[in-house]
PDB file of N, CA, C and O in Angstrom:
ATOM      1  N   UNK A   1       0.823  -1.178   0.000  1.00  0.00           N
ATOM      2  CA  UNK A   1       0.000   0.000   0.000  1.00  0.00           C
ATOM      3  C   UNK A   1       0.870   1.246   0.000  1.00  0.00           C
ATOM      4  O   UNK A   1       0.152   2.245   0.038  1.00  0.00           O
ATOM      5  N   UNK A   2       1.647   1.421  -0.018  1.00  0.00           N
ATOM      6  CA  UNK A   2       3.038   2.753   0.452  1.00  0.00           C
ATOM      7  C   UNK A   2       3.276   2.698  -0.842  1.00  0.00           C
ATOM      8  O   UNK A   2       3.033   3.509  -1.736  1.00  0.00           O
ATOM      9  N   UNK A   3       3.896   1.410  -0.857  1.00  0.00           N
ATOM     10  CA  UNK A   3       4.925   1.820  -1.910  1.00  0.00           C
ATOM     11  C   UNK A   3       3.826   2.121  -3.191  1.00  0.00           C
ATOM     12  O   UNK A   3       3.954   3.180  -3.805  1.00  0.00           O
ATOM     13  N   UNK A   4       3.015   1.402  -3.481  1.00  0.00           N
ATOM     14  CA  UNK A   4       2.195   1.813  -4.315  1.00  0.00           C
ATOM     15  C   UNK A   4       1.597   3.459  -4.439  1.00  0.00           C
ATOM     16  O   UNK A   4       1.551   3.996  -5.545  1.00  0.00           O
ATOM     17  N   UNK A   5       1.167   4.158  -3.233  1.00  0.00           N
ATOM     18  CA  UNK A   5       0.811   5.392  -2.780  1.00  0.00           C
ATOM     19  C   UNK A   5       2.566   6.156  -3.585  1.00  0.00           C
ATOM     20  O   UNK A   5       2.523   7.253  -4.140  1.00  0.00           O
ATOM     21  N   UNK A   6       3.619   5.529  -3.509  1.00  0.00           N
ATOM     22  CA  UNK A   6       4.836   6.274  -3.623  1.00  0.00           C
ATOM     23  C   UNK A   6       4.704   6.109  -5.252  1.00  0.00           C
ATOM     24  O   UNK A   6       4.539   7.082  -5.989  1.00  0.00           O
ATOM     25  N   UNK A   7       4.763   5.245  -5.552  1.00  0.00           N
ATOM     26  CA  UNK A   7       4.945   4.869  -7.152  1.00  0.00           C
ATOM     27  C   UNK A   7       4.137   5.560  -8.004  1.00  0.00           C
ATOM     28  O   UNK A   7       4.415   5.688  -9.196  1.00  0.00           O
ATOM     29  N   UNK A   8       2.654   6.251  -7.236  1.00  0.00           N
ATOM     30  CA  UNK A   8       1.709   6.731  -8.271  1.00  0.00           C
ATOM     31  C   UNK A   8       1.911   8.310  -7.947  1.00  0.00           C
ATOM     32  O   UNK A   8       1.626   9.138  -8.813  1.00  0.00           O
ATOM     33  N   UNK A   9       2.393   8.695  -6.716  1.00  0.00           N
ATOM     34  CA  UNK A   9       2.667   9.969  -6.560  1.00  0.00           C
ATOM     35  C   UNK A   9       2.120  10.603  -5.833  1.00  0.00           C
ATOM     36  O   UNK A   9       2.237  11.826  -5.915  1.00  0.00           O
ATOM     37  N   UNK A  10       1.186   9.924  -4.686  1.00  0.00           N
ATOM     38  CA  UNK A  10      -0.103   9.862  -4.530  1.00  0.00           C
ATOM     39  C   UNK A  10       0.627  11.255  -2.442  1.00  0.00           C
ATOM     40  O   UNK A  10       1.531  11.127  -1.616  1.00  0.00           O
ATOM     41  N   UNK A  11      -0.245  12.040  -2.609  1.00  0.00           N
ATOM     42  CA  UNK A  11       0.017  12.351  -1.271  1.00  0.00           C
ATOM     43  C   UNK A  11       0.391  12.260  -0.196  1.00  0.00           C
ATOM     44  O   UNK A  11      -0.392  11.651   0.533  1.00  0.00           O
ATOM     45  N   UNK A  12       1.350  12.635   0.297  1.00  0.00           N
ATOM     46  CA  UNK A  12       1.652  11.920   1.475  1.00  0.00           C
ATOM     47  C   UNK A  12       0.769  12.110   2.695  1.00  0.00           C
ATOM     48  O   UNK A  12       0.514  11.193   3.476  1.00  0.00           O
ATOM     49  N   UNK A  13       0.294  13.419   2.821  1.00  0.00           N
ATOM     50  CA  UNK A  13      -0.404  13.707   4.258  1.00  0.00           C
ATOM     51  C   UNK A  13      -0.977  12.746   4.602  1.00  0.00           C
ATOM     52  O   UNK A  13      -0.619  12.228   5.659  1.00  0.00           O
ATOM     53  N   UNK A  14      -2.494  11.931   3.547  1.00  0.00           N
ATOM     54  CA  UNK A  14      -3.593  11.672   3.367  1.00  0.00           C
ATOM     55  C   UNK A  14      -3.005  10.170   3.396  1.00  0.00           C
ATOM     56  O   UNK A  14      -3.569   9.361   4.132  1.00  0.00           O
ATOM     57  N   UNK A  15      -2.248   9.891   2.871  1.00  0.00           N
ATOM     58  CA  UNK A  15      -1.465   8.094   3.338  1.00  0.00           C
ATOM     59  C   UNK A  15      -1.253   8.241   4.784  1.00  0.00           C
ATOM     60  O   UNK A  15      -1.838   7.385   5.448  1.00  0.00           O
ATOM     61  N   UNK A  16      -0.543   9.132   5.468  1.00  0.00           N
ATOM     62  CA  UNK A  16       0.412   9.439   6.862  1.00  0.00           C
ATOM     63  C   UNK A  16      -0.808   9.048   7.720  1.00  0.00           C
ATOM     64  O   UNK A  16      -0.729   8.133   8.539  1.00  0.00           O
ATOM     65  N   UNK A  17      -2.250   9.952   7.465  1.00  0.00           N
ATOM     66  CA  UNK A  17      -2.808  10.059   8.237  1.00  0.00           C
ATOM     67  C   UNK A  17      -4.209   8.682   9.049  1.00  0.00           C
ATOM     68  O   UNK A  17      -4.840   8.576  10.100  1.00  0.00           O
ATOM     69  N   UNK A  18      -4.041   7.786   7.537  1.00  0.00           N
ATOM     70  CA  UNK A  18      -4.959   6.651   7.185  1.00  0.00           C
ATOM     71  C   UNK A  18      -3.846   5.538   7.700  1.00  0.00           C
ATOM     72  O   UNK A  18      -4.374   4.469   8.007  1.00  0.00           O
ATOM     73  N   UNK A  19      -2.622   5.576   7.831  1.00  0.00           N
ATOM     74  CA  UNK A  19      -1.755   4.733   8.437  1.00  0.00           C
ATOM     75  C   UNK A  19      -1.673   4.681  10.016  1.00  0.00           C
ATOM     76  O   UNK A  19      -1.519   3.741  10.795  1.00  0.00           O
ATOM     77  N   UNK A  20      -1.864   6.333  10.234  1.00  0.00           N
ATOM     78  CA  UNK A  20      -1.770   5.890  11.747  1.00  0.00           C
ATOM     79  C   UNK A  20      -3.110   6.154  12.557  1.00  0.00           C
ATOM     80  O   UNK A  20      -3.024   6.362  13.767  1.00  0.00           O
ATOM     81  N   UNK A  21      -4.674   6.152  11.759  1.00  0.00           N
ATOM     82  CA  UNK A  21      -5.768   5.566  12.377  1.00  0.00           C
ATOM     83  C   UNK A  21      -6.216   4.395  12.169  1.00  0.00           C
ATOM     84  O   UNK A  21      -7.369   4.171  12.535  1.00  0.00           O
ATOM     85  N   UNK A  22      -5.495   3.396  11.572  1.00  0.00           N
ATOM     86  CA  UNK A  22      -5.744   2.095  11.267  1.00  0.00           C
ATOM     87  C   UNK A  22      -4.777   0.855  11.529  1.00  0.00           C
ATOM     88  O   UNK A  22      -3.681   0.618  11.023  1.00  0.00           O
ATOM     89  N   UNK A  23      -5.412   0.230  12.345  1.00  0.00           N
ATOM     90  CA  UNK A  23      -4.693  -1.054  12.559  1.00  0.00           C
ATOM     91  C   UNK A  23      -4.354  -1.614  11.609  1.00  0.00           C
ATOM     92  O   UNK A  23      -5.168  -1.870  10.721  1.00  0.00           O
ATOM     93  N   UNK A  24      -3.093  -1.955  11.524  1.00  0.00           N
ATOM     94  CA  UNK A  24      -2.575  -3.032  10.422  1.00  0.00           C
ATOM     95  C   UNK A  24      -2.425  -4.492  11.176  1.00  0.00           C
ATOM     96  O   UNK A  24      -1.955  -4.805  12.270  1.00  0.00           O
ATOM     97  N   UNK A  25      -3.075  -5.301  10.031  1.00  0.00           N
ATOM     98  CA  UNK A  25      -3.300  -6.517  10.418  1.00  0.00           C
ATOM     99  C   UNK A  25      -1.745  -7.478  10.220  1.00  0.00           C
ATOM    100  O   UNK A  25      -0.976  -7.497   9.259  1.00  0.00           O
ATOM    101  N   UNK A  26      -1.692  -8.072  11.274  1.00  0.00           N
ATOM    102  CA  UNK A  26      -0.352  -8.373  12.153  1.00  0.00           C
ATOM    103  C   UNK A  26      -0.195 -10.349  11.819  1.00  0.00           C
ATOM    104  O   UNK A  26      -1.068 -11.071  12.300  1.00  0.00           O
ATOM    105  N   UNK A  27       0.652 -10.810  11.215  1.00  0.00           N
ATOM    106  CA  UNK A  27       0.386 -12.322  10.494  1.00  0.00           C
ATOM    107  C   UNK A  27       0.012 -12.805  12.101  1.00  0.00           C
ATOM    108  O   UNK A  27      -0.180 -12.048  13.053  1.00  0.00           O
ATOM    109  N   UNK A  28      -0.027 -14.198  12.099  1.00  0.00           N
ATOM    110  CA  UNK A  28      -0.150 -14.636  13.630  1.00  0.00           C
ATOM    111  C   UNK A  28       0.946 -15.905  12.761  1.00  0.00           C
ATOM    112  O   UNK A  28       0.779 -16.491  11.691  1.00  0.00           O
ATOM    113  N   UNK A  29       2.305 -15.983  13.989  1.00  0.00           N
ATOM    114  CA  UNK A  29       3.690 -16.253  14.407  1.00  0.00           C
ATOM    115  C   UNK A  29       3.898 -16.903  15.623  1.00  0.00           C
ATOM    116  O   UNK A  29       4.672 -16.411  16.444  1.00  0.00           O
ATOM    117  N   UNK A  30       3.359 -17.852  15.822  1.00  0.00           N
ATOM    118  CA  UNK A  30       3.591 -18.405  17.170  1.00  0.00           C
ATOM    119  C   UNK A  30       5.144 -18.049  17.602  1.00  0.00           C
ATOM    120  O   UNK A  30       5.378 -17.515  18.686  1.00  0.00           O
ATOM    121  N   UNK A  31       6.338 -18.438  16.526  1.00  0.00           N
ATOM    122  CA  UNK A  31       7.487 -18.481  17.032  1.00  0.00           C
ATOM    123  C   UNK A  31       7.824 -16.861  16.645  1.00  0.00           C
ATOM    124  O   UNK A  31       8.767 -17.269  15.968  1.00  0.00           O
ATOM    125  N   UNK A  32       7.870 -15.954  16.536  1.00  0.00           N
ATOM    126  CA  UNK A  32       7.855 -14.814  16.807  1.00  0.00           C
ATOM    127  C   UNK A  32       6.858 -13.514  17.379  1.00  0.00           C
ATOM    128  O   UNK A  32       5.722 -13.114  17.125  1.00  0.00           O
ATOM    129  N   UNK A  33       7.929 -13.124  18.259  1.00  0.00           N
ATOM    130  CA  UNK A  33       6.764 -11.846  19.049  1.00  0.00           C
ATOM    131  C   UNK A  33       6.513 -10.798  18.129  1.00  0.00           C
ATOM    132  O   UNK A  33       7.427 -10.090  17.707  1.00  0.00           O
ATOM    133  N   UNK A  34       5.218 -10.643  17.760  1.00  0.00           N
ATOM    134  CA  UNK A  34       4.307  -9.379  17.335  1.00  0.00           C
ATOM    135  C   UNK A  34       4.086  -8.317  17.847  1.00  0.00           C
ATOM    136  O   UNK A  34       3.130  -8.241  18.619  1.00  0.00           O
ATOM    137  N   UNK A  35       4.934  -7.111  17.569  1.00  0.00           N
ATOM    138  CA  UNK A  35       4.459  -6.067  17.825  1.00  0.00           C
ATOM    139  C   UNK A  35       3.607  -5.460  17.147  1.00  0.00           C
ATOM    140  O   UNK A  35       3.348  -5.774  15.985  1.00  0.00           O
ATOM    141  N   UNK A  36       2.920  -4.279  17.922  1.00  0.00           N
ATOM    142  CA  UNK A  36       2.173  -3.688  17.010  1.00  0.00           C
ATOM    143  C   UNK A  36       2.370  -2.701  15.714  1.00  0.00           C
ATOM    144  O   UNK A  36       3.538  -2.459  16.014  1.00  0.00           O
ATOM    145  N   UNK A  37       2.250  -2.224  14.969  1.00  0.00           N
ATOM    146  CA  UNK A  37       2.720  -0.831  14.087  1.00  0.00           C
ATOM    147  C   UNK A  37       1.670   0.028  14.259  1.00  0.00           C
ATOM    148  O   UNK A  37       0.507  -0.243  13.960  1.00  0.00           O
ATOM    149  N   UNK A  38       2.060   1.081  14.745  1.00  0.00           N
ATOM    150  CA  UNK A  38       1.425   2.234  15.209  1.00  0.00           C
ATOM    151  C   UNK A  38       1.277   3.349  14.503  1.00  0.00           C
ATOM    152  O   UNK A  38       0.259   4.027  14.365  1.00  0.00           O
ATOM    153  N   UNK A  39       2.784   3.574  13.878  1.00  0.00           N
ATOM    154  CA  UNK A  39       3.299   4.616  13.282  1.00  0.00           C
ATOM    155  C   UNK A  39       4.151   4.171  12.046  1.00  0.00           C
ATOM    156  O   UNK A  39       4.615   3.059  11.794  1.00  0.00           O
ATOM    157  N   UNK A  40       4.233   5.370  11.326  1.00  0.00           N
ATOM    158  CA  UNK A  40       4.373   5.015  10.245  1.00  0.00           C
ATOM    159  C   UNK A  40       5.787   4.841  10.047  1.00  0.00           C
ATOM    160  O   UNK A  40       6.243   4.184   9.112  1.00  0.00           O
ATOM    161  N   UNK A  41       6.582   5.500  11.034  1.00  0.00           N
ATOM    162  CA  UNK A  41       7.967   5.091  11.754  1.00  0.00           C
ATOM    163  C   UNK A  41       8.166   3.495  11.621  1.00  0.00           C
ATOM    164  O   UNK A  41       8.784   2.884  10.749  1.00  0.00           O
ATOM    165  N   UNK A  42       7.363   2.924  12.901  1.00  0.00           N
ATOM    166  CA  UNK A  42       6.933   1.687  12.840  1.00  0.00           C
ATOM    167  C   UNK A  42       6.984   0.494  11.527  1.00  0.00           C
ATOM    168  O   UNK A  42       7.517  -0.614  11.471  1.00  0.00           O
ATOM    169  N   UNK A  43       6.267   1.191  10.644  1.00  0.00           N
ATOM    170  CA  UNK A  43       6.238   0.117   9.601  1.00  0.00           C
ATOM    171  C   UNK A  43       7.224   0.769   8.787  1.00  0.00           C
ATOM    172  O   UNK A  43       7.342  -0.086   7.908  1.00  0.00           O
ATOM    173  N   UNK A  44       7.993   1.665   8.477  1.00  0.00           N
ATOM    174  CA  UNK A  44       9.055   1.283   7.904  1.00  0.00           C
ATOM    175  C   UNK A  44      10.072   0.564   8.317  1.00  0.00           C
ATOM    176  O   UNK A  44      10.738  -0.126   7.545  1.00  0.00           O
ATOM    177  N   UNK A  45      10.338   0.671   9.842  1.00  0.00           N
ATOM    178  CA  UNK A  45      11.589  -0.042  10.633  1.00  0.00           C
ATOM    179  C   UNK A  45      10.946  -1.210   9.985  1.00  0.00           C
ATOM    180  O   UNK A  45      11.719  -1.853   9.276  1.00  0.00           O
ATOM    181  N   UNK A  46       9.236  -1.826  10.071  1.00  0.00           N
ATOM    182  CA  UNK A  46       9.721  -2.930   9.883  1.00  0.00           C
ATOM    183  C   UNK A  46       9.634  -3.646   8.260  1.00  0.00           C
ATOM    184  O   UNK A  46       9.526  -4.822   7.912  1.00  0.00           O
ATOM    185  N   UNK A  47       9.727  -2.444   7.521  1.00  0.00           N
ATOM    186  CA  UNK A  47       9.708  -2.896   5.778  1.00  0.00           C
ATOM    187  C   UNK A  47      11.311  -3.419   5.977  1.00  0.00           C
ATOM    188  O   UNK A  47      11.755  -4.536   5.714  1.00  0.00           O
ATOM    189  N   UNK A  48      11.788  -2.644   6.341  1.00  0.00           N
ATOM    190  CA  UNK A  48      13.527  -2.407   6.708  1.00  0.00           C
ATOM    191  C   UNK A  48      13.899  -3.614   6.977  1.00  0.00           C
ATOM    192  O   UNK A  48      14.665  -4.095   6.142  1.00  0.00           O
ATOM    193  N   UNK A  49      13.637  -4.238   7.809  1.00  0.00           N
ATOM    194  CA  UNK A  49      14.387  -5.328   8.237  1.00  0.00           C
ATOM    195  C   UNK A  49      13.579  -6.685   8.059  1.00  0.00           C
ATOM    196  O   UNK A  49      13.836  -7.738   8.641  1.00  0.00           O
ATOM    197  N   UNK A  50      12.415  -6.436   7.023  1.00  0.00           N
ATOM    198  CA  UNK A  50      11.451  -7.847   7.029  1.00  0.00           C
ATOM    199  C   UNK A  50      12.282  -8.441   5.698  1.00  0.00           C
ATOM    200  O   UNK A  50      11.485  -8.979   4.930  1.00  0.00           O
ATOM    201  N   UNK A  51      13.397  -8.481   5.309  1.00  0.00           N
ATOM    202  CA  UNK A  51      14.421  -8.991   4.765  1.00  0.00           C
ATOM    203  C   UNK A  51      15.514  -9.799   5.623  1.00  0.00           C
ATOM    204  O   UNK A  51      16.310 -10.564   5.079  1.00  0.00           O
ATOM    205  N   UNK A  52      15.495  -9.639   6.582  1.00  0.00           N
ATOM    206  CA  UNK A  52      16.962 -10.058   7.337  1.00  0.00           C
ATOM    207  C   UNK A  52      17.143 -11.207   6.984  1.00  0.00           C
ATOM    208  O   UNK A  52      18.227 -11.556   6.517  1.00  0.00           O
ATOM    209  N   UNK A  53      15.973 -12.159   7.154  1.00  0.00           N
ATOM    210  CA  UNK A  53      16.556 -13.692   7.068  1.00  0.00           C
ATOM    211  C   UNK A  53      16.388 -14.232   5.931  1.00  0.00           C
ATOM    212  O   UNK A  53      16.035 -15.410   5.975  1.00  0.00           O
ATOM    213  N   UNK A  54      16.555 -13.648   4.649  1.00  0.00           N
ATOM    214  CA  UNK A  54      15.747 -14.216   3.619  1.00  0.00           C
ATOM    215  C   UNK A  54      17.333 -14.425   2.983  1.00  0.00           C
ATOM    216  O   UNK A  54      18.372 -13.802   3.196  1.00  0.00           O
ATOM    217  N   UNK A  55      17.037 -15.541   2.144  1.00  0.00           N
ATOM    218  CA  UNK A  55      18.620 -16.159   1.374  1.00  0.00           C
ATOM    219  C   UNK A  55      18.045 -16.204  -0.352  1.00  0.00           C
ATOM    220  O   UNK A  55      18.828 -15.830  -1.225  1.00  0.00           O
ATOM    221  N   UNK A  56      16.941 -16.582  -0.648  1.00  0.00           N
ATOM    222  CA  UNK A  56      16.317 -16.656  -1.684  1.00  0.00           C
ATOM    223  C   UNK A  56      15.211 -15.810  -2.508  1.00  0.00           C
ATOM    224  O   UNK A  56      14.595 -15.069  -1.742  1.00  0.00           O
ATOM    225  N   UNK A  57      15.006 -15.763  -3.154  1.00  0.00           N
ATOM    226  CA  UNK A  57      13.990 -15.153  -4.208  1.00  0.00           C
ATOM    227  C   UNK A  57      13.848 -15.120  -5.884  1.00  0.00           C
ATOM    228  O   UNK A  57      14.727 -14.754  -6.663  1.00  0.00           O
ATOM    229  N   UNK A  58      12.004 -15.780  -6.354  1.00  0.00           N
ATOM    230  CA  UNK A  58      12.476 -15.614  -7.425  1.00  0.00           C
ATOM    231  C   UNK A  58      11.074 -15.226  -7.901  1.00  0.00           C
ATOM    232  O   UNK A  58      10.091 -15.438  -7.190  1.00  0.00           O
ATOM    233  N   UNK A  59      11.009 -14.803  -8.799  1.00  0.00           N
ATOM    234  CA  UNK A  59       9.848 -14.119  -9.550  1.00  0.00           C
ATOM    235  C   UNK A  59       9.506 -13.680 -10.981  1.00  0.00           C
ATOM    236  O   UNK A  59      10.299 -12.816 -11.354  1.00  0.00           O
ATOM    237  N   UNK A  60       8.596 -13.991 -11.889  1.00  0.00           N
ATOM    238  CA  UNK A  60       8.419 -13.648 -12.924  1.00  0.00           C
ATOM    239  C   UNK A  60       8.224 -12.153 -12.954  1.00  0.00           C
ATOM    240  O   UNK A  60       7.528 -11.626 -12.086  1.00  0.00           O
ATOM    241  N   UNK A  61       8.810 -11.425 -13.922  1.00  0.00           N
ATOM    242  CA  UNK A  61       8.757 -10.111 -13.807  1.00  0.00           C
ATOM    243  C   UNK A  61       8.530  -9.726 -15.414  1.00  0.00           C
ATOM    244  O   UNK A  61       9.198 -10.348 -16.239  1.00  0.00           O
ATOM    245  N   UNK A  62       7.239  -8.320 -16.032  1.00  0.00           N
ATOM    246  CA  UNK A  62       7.239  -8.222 -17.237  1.00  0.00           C
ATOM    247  C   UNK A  62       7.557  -7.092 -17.412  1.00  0.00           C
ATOM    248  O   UNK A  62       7.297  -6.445 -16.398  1.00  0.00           O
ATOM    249  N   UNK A  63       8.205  -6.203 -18.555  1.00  0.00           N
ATOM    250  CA  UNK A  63       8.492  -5.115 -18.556  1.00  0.00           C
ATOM    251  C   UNK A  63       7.582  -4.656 -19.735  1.00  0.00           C
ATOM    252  O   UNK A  63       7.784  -4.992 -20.901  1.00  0.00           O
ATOM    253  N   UNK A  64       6.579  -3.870 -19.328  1.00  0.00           N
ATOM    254  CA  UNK A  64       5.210  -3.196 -20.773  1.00  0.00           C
ATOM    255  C   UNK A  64       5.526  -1.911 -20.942  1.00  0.00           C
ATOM    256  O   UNK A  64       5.646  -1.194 -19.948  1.00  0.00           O
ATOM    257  N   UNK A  65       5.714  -1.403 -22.239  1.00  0.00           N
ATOM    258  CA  UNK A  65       6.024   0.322 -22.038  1.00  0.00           C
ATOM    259  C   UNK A  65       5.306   0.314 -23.496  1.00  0.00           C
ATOM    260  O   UNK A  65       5.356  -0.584 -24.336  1.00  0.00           O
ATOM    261  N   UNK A  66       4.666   1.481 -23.565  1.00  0.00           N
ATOM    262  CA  UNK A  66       3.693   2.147 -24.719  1.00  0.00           C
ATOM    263  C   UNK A  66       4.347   3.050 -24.982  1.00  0.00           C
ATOM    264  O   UNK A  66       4.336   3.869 -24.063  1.00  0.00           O
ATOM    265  N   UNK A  67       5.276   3.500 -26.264  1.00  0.00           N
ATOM    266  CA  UNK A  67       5.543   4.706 -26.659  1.00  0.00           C
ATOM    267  C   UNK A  67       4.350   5.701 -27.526  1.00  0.00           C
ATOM    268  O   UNK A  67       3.866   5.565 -28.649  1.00  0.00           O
ATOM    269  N   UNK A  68       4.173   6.547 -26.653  1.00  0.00           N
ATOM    270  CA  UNK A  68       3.229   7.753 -26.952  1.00  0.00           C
ATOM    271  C   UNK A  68       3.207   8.030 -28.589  1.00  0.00           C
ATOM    272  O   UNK A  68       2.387   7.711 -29.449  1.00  0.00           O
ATOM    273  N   UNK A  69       4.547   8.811 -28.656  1.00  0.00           N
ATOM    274  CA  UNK A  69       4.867   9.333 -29.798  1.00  0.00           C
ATOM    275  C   UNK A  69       4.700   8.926 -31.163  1.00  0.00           C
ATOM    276  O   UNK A  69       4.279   9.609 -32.096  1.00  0.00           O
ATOM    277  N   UNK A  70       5.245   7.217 -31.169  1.00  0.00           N
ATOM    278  CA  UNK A  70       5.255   6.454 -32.302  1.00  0.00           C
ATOM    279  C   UNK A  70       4.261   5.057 -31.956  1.00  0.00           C
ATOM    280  O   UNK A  70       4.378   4.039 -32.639  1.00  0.00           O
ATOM    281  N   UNK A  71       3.271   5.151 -30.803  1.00  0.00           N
ATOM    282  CA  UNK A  71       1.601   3.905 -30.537  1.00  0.00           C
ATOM    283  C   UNK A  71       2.966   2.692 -30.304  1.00  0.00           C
ATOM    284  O   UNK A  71       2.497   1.558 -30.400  1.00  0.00           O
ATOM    285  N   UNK A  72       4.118   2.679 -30.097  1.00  0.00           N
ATOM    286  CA  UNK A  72       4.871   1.211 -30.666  1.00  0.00           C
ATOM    287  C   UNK A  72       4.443   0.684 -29.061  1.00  0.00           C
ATOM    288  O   UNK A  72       4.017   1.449 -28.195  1.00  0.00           O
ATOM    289  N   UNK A  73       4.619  -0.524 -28.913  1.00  0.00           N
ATOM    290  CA  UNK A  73       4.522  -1.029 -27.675  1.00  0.00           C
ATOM    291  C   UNK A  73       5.473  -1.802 -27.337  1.00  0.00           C
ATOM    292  O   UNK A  73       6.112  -1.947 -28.380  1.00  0.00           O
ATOM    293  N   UNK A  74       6.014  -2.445 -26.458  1.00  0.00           N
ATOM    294  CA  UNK A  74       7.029  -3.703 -26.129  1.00  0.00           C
ATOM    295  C   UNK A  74       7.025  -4.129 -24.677  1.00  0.00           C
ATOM    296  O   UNK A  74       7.109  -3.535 -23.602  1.00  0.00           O
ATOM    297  N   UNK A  75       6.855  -5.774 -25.179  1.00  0.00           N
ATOM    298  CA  UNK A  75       6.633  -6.251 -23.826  1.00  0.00           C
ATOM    299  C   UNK A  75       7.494  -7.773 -24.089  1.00  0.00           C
ATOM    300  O   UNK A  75       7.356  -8.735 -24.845  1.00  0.00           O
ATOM    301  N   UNK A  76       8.551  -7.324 -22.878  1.00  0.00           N
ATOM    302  CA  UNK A  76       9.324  -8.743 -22.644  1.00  0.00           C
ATOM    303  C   UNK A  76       9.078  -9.495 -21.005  1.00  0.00           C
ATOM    304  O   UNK A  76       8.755  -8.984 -19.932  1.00  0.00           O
ATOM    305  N   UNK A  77       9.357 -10.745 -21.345  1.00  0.00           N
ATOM    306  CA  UNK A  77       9.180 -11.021 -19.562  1.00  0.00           C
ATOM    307  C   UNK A  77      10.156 -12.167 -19.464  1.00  0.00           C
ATOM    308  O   UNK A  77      10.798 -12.853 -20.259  1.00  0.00           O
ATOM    309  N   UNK A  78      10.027 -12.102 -18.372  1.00  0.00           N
ATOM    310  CA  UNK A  78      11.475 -12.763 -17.820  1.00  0.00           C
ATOM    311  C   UNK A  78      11.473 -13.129 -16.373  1.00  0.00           C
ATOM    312  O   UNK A  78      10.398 -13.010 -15.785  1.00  0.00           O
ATOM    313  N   UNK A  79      12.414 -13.515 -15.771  1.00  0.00           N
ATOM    314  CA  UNK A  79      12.638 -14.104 -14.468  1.00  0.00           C
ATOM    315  C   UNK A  79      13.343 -13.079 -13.404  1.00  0.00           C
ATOM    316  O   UNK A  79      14.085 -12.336 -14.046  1.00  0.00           O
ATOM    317  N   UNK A  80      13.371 -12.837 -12.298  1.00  0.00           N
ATOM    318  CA  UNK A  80      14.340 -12.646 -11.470  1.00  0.00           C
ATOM    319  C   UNK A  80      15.104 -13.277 -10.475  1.00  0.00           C
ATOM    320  O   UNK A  80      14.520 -13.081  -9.409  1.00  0.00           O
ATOM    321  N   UNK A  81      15.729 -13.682 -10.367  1.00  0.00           N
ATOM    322  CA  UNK A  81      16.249 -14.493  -9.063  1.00  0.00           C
ATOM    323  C   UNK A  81      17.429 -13.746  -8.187  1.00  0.00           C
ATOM    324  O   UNK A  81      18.359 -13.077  -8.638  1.00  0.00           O
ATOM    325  N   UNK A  82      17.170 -14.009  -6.984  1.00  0.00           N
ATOM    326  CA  UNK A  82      18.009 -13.421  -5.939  1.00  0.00           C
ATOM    327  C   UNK A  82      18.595 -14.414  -5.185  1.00  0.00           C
ATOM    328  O   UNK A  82      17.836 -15.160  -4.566  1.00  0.00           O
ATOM    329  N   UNK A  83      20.144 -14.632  -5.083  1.00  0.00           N
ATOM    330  CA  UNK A  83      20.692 -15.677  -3.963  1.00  0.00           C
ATOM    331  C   UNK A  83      21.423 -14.856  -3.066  1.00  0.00           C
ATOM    332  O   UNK A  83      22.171 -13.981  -3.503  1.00  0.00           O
ATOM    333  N   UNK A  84      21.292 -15.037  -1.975  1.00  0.00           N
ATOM    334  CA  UNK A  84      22.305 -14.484  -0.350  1.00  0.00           C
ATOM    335  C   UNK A  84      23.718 -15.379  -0.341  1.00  0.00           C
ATOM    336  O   UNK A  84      23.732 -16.397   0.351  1.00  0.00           O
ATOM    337  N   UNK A  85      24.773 -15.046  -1.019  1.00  0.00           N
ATOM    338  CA  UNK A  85      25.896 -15.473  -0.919  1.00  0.00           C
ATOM    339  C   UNK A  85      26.670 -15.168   0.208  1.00  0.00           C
ATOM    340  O   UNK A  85      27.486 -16.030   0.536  1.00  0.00           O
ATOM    341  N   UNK A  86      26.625 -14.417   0.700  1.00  0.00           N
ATOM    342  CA  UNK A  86      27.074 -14.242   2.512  1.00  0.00           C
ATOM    343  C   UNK A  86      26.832 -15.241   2.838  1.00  0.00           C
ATOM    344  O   UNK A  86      25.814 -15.878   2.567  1.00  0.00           O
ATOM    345  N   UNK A  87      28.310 -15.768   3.900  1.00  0.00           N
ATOM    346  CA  UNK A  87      28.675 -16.625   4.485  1.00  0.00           C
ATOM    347  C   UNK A  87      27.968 -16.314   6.007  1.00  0.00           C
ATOM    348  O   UNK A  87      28.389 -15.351   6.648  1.00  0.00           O
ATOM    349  N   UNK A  88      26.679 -17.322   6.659  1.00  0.00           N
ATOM    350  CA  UNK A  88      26.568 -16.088   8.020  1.00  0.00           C
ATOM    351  C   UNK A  88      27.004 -17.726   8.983  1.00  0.00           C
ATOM    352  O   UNK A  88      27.128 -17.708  10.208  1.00  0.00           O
TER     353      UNK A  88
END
C-alpha cells in the first residue's frame, strides 16, 4: 500500500494520516513476538528489516512500455532471481 501510494505519486499527508488511524493486520507467528505498528515510523523499521533472514527469491517479472509518440509497444518477460551469498 506505500509503496504503491509512492509509485503513483499519490500524497503523502492523506497516506500518513490513514496509516496511523488504522490497525494493520499483524500475520499470527507463534514463534515470533508481534508487535504492534502504530506509526508510520513503525512500519518502515519494519519494511527495513522484514528482509533479514531471507537467502532466496524468485519471480516472474514483465516489462510493458507504450511509446506515446510512435503507438509502438514492447513487452518482454522474464525471471528474477536473488541468492544471499554471505557466508553467516
Amino acid at each position: 500500500m506505500v509503496a504503491a501510494a509512492l509509485l503513483l505519486g499519490a500524497p503523502a499527508a492523506p497516506l500518513r494520516a490513514q496509516l496511523e488511524t488504522q490497525p494493520v493486520p499483524q500475520p499470527a507467528s507463534p514463534a515470533l513476538p508481534v508487535t504492534a505498528i502504530t506509526t508510520v515510523d513503525d512500519l518502515l523499521t519494519r519494511l527495513e528489516t522484514a528482509d533479514a533472514d531471507l537467502q532466496s527469491l524468485e519471480a516472474d517479472i514483465r516489462y510493458d512500455r507504450t511509446f506515446g509518440l510512435a503507438g509502438d509497444r514492447q513487452v518482454r518477460d522474464g525471471k528474477l532471481y536473488y541468492s544471499d551469498s554471505k557466508e553467516k
